[in-house]
Legacy VTK file of the C-alpha trace (Angstrom):
# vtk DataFile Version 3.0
C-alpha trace
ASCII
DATASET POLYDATA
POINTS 93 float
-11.563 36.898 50.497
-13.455 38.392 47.105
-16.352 38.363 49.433
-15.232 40.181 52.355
-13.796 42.932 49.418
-17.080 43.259 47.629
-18.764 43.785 51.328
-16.466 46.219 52.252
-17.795 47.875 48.834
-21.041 47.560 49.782
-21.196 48.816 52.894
-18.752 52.087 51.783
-21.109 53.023 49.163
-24.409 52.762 51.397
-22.689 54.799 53.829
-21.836 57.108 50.942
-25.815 57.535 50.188
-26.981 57.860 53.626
-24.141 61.536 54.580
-25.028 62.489 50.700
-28.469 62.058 51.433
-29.162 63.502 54.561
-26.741 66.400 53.836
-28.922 67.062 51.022
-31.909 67.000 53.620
-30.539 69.233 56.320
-29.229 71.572 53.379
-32.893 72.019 52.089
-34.528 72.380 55.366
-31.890 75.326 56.187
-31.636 77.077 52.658
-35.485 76.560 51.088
-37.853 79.189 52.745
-40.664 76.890 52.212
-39.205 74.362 54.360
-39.100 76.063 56.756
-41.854 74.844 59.133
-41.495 72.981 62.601
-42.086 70.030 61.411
-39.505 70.142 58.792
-37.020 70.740 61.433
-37.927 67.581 63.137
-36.888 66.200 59.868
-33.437 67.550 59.295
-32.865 66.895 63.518
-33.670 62.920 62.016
-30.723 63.614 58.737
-27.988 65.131 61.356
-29.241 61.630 63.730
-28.472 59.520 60.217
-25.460 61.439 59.446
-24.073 61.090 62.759
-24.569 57.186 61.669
-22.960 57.291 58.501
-19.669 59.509 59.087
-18.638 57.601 62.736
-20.346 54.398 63.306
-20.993 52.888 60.390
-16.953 52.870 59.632
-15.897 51.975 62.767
-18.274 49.542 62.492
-16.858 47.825 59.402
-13.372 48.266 60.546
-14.232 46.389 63.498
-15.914 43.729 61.452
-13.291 43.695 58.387
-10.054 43.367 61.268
-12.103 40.948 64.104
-11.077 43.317 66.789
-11.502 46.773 68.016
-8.088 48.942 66.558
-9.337 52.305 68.114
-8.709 52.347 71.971
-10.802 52.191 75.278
-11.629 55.785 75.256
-12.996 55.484 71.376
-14.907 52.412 71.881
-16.672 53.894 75.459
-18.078 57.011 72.517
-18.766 54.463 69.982
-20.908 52.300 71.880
-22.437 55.562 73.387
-23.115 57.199 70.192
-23.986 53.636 68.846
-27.221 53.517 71.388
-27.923 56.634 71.179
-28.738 57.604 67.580
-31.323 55.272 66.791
-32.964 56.410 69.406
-33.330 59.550 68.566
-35.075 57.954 65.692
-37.694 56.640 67.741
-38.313 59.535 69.865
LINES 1 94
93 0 1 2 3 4 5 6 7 8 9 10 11 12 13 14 15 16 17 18 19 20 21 22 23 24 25 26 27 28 29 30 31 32 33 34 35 36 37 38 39 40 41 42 43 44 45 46 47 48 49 50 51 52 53 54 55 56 57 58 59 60 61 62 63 64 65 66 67 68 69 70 71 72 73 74 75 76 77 78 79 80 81 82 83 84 85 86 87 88 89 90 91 92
């Protein structure tokens, strides 16, 4: 049981990082003149990807995996799994 506690742990404080991180990212690009370039934007559109991540699937993720079954409802799990596909590949794209 210590295990699945210390995972749970884990996993909260990488998801943590990752929305502090990429906040910080998208926060820069917007408010630092000299970040301003196209490129840069591409960037922060990559953070809002990650945050998207972060603050909905990563959670519902580890509930999911902490409980054994899906607590949330059809209609949630249909935008989950959407969501789910879709952000990494905005990554790749």
């Amino acid at each position: 049981m210590t295990h699945i506690a210390v995972s749970a742990v884990v996993v909260t404080a990488i998801m943590l990082v990752i929305v502090l991180g990429n906040v910080l990212v998208v926060a820069a690009v917007a408010l630092e003149r000299s970040l301003s370039g196209t490129q840069n934007w591409f960037i922060a559109s990559l953070a809002v990807s990650d945050i998207l991540v972060g603050l909905f699937i990563m959670p519902l993720s580890l509930t999911n995996e902490l409980l054994g079954y899906w607590p949330f409802g059809h209609v949630l799990c249909d935008l989950w799994s959407c969501i789910r596909q879709s952000c990494p590949w905005v990554n790749f794209v």
